[in-house]
PDB file of N, CA, C and O in Angstrom:
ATOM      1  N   UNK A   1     -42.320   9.851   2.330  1.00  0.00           N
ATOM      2  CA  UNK A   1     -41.790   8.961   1.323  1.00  0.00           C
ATOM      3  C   UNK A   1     -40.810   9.690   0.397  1.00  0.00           C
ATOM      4  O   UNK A   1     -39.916   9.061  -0.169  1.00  0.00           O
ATOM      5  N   UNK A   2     -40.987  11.138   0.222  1.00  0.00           N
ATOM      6  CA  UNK A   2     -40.370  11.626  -0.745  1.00  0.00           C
ATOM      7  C   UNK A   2     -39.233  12.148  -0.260  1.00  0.00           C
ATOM      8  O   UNK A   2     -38.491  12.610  -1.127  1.00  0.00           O
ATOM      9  N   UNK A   3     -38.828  12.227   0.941  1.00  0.00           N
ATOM     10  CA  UNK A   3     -37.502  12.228   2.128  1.00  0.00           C
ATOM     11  C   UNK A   3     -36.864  11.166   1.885  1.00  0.00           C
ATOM     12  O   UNK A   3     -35.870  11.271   1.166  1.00  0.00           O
ATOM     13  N   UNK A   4     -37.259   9.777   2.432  1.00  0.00           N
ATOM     14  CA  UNK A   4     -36.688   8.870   2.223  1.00  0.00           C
ATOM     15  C   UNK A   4     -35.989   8.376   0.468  1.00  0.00           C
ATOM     16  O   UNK A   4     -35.026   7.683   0.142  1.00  0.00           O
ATOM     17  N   UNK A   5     -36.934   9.064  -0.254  1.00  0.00           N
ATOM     18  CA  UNK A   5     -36.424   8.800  -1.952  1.00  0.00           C
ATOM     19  C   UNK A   5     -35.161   9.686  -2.100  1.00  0.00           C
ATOM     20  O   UNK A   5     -34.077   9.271  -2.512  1.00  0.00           O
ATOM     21  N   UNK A   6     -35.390  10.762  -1.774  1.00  0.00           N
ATOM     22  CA  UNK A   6     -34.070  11.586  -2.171  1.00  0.00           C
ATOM     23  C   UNK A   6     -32.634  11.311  -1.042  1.00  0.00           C
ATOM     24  O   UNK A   6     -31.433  11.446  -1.277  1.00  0.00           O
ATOM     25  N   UNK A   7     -33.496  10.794   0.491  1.00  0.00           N
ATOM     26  CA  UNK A   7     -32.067  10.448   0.885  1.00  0.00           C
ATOM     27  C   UNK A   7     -31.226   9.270   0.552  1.00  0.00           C
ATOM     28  O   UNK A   7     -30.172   9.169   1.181  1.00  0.00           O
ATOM     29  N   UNK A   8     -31.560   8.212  -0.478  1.00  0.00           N
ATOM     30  CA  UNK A   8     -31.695   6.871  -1.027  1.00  0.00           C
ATOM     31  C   UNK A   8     -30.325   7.557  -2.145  1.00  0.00           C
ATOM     32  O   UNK A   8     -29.103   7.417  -2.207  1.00  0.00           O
ATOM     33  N   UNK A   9     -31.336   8.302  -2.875  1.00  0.00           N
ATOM     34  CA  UNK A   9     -30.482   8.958  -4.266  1.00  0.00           C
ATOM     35  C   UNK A   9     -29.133   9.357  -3.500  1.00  0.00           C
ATOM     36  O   UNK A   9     -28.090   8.750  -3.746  1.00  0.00           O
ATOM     37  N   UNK A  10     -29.181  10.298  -2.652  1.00  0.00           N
ATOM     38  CA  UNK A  10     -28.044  11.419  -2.230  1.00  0.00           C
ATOM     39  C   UNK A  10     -26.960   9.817  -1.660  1.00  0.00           C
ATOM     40  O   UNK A  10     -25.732   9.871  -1.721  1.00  0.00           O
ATOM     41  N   UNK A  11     -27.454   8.964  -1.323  1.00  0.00           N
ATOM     42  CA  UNK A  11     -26.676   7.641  -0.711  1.00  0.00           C
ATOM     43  C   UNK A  11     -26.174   7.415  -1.839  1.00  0.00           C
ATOM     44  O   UNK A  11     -24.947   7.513  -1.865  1.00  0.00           O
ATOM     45  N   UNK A  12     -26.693   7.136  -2.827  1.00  0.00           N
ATOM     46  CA  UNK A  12     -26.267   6.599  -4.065  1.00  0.00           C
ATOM     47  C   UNK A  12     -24.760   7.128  -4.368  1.00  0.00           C
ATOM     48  O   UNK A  12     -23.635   6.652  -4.518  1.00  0.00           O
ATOM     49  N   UNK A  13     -25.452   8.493  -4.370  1.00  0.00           N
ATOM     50  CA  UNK A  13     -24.305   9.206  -5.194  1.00  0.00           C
ATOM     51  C   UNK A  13     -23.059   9.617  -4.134  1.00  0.00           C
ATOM     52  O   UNK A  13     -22.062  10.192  -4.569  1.00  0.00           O
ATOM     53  N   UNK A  14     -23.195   9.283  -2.734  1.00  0.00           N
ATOM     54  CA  UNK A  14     -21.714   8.988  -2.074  1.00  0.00           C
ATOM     55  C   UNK A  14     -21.229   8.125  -2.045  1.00  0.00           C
ATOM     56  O   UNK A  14     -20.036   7.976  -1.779  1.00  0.00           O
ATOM     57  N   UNK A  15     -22.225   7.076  -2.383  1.00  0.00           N
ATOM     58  CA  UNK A  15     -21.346   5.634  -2.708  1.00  0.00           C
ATOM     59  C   UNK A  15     -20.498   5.814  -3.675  1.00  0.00           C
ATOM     60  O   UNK A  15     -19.281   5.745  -3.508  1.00  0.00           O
ATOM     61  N   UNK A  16     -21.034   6.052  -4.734  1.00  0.00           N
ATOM     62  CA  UNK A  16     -20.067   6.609  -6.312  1.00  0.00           C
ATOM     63  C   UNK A  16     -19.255   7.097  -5.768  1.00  0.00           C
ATOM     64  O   UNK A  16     -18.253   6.383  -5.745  1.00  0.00           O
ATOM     65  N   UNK A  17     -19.116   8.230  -5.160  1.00  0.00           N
ATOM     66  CA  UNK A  17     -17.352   8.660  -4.827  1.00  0.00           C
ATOM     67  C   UNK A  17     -17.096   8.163  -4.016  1.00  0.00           C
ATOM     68  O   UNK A  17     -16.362   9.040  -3.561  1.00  0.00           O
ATOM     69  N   UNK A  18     -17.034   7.264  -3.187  1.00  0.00           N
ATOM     70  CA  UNK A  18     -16.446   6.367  -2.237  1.00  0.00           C
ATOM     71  C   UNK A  18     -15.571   5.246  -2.586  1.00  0.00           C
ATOM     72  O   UNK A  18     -14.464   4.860  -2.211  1.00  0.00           O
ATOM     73  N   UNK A  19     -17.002   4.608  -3.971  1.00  0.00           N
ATOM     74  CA  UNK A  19     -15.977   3.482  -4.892  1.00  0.00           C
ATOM     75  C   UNK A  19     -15.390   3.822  -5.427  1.00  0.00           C
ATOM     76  O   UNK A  19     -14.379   3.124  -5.503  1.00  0.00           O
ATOM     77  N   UNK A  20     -15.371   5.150  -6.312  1.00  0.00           N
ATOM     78  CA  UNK A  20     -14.306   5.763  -7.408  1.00  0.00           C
ATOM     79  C   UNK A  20     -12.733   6.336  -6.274  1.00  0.00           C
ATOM     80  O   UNK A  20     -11.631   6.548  -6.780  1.00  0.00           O
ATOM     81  N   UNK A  21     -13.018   6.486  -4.736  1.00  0.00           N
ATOM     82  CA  UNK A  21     -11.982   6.728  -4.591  1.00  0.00           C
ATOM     83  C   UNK A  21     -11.105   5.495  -3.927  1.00  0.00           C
ATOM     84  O   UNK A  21      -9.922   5.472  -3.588  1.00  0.00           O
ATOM     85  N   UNK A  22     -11.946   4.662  -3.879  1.00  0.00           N
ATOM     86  CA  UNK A  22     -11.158   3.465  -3.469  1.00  0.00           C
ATOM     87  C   UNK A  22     -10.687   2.627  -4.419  1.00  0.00           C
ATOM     88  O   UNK A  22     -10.097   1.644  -3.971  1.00  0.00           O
ATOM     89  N   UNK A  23     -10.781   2.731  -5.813  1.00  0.00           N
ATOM     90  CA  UNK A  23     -10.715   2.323  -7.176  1.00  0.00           C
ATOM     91  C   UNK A  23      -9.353   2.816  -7.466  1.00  0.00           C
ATOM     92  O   UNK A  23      -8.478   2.125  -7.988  1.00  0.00           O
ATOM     93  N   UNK A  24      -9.212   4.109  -7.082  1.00  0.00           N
ATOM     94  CA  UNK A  24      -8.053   5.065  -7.152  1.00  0.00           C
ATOM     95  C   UNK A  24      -7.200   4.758  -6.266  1.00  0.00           C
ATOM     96  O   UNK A  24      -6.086   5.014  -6.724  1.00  0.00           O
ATOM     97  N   UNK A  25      -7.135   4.360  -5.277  1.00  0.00           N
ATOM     98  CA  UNK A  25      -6.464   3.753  -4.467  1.00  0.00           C
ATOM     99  C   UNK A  25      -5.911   2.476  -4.675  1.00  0.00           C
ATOM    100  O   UNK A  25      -4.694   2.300  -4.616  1.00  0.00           O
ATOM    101  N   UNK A  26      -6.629   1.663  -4.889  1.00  0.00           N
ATOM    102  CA  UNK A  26      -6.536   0.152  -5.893  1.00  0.00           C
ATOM    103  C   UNK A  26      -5.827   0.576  -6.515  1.00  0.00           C
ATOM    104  O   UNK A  26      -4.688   0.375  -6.095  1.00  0.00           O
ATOM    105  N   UNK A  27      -5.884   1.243  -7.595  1.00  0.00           N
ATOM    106  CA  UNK A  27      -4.725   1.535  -9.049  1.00  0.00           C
ATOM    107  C   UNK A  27      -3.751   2.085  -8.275  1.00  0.00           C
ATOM    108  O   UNK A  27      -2.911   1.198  -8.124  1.00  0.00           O
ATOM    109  N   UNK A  28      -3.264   3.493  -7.458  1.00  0.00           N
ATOM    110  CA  UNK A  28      -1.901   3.115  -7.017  1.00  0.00           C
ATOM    111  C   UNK A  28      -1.452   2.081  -6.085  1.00  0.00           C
ATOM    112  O   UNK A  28      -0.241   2.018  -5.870  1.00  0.00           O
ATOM    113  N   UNK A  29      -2.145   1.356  -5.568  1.00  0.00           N
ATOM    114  CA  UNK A  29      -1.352   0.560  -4.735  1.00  0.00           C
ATOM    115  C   UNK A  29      -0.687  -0.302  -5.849  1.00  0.00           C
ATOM    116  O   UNK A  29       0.531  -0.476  -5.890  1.00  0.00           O
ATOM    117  N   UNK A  30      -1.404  -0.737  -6.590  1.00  0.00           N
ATOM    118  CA  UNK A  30      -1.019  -1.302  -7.761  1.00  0.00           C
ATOM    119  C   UNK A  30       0.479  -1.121  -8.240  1.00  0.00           C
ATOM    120  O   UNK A  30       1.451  -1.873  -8.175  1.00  0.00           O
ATOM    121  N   UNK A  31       0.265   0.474  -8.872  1.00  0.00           N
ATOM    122  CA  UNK A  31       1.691   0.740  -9.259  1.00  0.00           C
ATOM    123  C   UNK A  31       2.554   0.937  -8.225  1.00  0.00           C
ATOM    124  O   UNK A  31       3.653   0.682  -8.718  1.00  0.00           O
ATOM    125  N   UNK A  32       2.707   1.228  -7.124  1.00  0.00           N
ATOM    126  CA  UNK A  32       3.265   1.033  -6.003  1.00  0.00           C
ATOM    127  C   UNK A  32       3.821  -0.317  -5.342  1.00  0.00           C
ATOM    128  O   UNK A  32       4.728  -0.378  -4.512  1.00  0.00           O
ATOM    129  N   UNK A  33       2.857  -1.727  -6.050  1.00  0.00           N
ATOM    130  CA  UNK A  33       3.750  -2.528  -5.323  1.00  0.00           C
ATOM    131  C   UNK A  33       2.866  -3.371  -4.242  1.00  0.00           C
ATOM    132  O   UNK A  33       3.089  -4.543  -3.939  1.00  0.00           O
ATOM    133  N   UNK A  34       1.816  -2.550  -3.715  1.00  0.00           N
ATOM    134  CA  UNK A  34       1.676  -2.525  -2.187  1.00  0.00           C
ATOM    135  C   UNK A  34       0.181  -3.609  -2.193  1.00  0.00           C
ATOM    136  O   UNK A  34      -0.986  -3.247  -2.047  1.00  0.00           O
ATOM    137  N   UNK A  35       0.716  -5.026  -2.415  1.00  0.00           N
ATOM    138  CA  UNK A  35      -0.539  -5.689  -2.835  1.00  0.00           C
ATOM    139  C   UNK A  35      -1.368  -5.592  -1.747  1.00  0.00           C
ATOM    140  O   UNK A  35      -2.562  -5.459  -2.014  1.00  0.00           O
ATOM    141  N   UNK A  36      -0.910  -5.637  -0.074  1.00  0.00           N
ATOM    142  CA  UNK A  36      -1.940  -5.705   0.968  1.00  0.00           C
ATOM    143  C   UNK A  36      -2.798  -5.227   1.381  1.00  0.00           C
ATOM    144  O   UNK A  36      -3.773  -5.782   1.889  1.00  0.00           O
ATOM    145  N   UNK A  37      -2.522  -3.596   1.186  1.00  0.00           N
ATOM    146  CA  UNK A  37      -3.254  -2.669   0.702  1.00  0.00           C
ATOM    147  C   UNK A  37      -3.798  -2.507   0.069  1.00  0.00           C
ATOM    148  O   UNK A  37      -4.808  -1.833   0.270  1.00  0.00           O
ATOM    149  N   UNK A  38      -3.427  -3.131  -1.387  1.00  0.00           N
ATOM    150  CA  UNK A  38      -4.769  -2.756  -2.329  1.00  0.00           C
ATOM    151  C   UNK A  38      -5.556  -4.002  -2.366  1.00  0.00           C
ATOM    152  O   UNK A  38      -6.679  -4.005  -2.871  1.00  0.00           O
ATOM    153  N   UNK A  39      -4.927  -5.254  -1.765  1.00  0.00           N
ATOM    154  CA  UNK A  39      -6.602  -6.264  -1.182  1.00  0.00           C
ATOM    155  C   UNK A  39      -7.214  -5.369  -0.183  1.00  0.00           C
ATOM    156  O   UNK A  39      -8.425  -5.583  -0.246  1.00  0.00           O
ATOM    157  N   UNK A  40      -7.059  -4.802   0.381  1.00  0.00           N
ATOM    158  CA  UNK A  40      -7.759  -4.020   1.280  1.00  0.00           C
ATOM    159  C   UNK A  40      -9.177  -3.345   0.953  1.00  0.00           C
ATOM    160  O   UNK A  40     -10.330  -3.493   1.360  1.00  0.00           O
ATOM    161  N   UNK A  41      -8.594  -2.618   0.118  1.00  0.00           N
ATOM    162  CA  UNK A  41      -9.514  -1.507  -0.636  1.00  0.00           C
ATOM    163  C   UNK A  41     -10.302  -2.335  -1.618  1.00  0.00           C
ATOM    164  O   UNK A  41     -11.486  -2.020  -1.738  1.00  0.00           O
ATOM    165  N   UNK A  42      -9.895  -3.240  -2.272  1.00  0.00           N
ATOM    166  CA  UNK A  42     -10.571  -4.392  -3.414  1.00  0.00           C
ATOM    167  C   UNK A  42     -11.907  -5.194  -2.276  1.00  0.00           C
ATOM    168  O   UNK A  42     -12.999  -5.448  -2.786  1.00  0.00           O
ATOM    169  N   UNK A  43     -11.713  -5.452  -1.105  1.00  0.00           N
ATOM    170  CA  UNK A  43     -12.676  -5.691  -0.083  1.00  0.00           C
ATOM    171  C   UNK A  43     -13.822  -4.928   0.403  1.00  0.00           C
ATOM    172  O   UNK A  43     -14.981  -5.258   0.656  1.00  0.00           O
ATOM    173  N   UNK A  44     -13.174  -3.789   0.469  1.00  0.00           N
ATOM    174  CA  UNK A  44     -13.668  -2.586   0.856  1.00  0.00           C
ATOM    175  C   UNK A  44     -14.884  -2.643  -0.133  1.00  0.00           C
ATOM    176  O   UNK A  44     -15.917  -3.253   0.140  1.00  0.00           O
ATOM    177  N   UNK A  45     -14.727  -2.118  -1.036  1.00  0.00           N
ATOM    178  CA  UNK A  45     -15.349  -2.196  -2.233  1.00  0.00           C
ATOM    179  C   UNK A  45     -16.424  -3.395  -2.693  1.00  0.00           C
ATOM    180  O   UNK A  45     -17.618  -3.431  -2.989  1.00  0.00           O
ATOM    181  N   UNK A  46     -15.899  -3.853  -2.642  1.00  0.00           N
ATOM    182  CA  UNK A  46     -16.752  -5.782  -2.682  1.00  0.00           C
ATOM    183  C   UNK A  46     -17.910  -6.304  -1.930  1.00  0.00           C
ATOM    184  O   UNK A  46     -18.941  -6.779  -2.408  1.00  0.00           O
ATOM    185  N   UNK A  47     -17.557  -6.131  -0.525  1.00  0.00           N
ATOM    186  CA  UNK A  47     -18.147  -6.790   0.620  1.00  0.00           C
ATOM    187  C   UNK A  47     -18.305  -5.409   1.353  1.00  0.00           C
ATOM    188  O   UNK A  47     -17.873  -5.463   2.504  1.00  0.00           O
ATOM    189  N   UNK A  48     -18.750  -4.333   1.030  1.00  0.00           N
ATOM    190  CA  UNK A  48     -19.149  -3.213   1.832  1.00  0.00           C
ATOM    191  C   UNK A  48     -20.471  -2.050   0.631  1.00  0.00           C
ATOM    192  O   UNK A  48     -21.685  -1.900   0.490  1.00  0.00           O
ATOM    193  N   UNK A  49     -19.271  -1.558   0.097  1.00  0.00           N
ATOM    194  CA  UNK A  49     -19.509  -0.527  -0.859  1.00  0.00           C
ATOM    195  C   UNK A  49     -20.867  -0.638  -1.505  1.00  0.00           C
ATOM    196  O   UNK A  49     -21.854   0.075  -1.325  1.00  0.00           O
ATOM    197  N   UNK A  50     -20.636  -2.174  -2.669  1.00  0.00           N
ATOM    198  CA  UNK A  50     -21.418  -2.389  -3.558  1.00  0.00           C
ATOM    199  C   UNK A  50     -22.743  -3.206  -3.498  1.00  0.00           C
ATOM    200  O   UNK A  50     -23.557  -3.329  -4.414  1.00  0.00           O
ATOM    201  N   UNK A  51     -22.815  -3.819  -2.067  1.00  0.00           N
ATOM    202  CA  UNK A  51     -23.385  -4.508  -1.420  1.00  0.00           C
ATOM    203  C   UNK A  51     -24.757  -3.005  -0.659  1.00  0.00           C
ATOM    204  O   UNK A  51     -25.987  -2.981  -0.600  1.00  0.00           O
ATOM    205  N   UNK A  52     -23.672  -2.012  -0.233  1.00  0.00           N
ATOM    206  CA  UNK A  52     -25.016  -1.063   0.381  1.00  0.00           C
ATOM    207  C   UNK A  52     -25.430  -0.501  -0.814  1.00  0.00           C
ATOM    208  O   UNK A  52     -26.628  -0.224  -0.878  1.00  0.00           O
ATOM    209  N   UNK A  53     -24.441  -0.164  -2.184  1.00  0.00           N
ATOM    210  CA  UNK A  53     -25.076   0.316  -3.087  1.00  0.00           C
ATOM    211  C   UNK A  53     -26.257  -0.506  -3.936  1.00  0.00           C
ATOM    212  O   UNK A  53     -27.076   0.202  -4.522  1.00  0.00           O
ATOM    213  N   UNK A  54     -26.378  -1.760  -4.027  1.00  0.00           N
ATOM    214  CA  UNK A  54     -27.523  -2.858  -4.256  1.00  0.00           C
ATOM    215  C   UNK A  54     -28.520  -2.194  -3.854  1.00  0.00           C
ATOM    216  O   UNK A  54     -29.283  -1.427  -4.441  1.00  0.00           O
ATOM    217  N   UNK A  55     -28.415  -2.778  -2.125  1.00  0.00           N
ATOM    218  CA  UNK A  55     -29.772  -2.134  -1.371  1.00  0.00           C
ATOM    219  C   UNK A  55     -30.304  -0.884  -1.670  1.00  0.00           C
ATOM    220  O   UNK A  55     -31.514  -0.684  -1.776  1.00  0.00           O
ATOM    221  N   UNK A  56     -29.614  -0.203  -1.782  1.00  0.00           N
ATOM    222  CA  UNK A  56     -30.228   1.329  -1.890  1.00  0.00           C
ATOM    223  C   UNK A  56     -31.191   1.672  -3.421  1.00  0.00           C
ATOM    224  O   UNK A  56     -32.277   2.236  -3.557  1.00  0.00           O
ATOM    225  N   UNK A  57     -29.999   0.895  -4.703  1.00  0.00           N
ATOM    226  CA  UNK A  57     -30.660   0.406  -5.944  1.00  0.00           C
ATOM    227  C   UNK A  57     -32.186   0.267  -5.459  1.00  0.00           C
ATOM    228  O   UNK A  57     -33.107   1.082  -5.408  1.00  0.00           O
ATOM    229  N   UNK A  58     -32.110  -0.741  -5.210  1.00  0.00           N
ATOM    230  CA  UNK A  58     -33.423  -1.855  -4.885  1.00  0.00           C
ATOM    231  C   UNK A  58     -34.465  -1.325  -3.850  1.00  0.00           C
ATOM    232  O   UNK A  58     -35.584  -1.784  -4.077  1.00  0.00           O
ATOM    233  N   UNK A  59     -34.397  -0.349  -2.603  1.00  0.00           N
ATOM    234  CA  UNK A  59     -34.996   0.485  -2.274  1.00  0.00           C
ATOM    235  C   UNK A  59     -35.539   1.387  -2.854  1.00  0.00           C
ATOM    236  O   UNK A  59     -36.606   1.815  -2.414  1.00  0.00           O
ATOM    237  N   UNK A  60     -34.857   2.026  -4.210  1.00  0.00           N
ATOM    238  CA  UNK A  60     -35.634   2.990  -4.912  1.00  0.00           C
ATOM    239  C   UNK A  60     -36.248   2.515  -6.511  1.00  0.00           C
ATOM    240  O   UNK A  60     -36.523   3.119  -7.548  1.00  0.00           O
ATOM    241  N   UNK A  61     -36.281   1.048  -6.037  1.00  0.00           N
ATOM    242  CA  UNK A  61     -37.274   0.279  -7.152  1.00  0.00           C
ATOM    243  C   UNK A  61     -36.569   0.621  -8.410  1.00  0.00           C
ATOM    244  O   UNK A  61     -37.339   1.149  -9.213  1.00  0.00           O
ATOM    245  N   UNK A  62     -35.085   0.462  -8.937  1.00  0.00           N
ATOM    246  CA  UNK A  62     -34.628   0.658 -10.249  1.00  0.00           C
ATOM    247  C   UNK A  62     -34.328  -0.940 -10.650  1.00  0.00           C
ATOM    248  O   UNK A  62     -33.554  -1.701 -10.068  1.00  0.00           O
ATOM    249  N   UNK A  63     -35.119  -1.211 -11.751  1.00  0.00           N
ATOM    250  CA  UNK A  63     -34.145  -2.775 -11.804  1.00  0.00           C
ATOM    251  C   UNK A  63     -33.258  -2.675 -12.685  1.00  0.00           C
ATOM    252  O   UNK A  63     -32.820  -3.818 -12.821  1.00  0.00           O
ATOM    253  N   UNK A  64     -32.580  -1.806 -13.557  1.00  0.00           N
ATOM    254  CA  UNK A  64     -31.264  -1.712 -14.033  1.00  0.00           C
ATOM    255  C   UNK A  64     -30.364  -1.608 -13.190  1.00  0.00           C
ATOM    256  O   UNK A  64     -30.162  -0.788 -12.295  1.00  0.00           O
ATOM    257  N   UNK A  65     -29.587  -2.905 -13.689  1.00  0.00           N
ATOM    258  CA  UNK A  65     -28.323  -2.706 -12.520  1.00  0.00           C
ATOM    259  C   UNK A  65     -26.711  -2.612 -13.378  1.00  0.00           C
ATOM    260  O   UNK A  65     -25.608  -3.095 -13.122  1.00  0.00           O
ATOM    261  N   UNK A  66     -26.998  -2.137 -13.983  1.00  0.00           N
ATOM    262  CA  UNK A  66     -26.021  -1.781 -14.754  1.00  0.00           C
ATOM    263  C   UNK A  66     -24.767  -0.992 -14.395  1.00  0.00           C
ATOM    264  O   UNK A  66     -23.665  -1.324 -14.831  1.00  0.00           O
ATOM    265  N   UNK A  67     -24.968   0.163 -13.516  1.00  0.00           N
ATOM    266  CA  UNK A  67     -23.791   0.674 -12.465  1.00  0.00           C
ATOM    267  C   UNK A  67     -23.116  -0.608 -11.597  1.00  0.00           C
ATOM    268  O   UNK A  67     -21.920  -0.734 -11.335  1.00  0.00           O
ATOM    269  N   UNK A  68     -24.423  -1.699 -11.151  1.00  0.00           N
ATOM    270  CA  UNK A  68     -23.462  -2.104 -10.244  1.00  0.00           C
ATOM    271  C   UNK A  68     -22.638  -3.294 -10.957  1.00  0.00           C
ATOM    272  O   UNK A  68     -21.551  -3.648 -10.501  1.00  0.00           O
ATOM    273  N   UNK A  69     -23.185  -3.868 -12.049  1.00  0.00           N
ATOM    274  CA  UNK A  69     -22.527  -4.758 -13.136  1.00  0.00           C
ATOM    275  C   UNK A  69     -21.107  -4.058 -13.485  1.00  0.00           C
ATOM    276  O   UNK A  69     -20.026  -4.645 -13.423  1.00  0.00           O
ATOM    277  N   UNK A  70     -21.300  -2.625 -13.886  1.00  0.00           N
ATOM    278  CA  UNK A  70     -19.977  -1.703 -14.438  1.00  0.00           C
ATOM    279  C   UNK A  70     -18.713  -1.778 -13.297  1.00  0.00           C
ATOM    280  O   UNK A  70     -17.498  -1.720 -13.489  1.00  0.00           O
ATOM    281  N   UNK A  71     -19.338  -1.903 -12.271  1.00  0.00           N
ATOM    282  CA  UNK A  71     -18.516  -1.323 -10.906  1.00  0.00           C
ATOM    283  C   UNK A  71     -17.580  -3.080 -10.776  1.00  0.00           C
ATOM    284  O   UNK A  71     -16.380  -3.197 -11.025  1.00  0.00           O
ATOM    285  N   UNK A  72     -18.099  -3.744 -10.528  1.00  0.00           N
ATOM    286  CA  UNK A  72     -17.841  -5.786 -10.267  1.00  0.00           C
ATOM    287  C   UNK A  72     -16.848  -5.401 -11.212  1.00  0.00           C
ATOM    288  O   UNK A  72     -15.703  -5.304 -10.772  1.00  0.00           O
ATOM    289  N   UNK A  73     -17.077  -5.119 -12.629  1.00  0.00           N
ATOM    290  CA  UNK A  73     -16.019  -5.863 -14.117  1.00  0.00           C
ATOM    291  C   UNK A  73     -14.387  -5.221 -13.918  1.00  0.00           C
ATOM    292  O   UNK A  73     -13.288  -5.760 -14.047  1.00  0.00           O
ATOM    293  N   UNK A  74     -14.782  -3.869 -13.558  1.00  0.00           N
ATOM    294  CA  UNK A  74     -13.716  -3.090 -13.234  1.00  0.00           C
ATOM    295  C   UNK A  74     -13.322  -3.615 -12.060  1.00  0.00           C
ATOM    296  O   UNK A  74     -12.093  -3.685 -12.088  1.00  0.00           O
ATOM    297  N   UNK A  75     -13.705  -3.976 -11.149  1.00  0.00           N
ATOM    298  CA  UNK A  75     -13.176  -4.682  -9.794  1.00  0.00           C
ATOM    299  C   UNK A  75     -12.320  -5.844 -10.071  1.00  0.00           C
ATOM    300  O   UNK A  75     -11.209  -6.036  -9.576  1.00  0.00           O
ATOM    301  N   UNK A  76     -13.287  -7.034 -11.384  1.00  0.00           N
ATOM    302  CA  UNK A  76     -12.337  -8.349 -11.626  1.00  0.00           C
ATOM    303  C   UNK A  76     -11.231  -7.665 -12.262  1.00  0.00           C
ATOM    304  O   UNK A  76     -10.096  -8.084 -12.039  1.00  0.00           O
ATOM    305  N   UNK A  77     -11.418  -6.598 -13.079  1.00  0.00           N
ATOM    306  CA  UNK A  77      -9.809  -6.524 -14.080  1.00  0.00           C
ATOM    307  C   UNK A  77      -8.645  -6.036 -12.884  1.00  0.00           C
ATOM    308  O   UNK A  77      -7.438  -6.235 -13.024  1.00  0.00           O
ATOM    309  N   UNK A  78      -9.180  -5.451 -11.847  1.00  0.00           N
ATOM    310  CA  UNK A  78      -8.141  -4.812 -10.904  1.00  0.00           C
ATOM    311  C   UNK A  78      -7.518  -6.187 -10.118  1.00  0.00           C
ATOM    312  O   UNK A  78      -6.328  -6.477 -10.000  1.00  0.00           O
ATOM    313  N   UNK A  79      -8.783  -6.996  -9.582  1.00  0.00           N
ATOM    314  CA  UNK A  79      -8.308  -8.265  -8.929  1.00  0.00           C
ATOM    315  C   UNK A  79      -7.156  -9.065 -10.026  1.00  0.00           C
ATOM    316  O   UNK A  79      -6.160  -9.632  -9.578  1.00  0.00           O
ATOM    317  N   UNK A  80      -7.410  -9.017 -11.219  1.00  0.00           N
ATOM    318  CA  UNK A  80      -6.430  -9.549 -12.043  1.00  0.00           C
ATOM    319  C   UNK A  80      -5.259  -9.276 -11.813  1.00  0.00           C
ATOM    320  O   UNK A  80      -4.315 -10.053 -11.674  1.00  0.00           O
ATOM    321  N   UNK A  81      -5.278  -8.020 -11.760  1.00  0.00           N
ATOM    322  CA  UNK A  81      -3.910  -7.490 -11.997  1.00  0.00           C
ATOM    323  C   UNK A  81      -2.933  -7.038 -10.548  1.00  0.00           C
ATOM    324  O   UNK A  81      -1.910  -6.374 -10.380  1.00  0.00           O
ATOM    325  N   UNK A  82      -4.012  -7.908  -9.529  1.00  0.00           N
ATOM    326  CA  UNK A  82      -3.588  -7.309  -7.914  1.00  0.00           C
ATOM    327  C   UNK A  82      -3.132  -9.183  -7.760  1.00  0.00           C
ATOM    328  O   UNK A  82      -2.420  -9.594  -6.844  1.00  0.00           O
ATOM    329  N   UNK A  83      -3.529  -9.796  -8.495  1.00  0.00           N
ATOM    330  CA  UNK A  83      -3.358 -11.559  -8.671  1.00  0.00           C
ATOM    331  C   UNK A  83      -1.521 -11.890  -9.111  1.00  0.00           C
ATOM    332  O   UNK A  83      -0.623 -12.568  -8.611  1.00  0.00           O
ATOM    333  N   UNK A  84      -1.669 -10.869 -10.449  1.00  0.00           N
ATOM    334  CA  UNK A  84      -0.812 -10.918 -11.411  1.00  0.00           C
ATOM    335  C   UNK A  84       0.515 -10.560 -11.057  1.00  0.00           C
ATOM    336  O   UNK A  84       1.602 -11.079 -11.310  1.00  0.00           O
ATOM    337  N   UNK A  85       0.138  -9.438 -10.340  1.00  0.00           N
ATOM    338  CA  UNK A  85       1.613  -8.913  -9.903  1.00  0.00           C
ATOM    339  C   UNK A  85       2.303  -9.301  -8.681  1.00  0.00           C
ATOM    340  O   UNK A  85       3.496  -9.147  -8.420  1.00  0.00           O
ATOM    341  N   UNK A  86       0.985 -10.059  -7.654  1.00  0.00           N
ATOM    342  CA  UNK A  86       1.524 -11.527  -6.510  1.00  0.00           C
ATOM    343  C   UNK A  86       2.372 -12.077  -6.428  1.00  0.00           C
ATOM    344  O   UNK A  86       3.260 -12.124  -5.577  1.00  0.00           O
ATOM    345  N   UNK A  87       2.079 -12.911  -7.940  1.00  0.00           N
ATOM    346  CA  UNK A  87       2.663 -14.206  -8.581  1.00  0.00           C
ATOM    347  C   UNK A  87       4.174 -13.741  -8.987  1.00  0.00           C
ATOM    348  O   UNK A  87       5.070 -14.583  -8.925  1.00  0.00           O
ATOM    349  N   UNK A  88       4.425 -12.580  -9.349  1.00  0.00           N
ATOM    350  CA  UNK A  88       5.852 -12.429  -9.749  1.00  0.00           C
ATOM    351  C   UNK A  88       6.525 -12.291  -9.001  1.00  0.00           C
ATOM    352  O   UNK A  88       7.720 -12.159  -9.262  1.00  0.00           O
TER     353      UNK A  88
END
C-alpha cells in the first residue's frame, strides 16, 4: 500500500510539470498567433492532464481540490484569451 501511495504522489507531481509546461506553451502560442496549436495544448490539459490528475487526487483520499480548481481558472482565463484573439 505504501508503494502504491508514493507512486500516486510521484504521479502527481509529473502531472504538475506536464500542465505547467503545456500552460507555457498555451501562453506562447498565444503571443505567437498560433490559435490551433494552442487549442491543442488547452485540450491536452482539459480532457487528459487534469482529469488523470483528479483520479490520482482521489486515490490518495485528499478532498481538497484546490490545485485542481487553481489549474481549470487559469485554463478559462487562457481559453479567453485563445477566444479573444480568434475573433479579431
Amino acid at each position: 500500500m505504501v508503494k502504491r501511495i508514493k507512486r500516486a504522489e510521484k504521479g502527481i507531481e509529473s502531472l504538475k510539470k506536464q500542465i505547467e509546461k503545456h500552460f507555457g506553451k498555451i501562453e506562447a502560442d498565444i503571443q505567437e498567433n498560433n490559435i490551433d496549436r494552442g487549442r491543442y495544448h488547452f485540450k491536452e490539459i482539459d480532457k487528459s492532464l487534469l482529469v488523470a490528475l483528479e483520479i490520482k487526487i482521489k486515490i490518495l483520499g485528499i478532498e481538497d481540490d484546490k490545485l485542481v480548481r487553481s489549474y481549470r481558472e487559469r485554463l478559462e482565463k487562457l481559453r479567453k484569451n485563445l477566444d479573444l484573439d480568434d475573433s479579431v
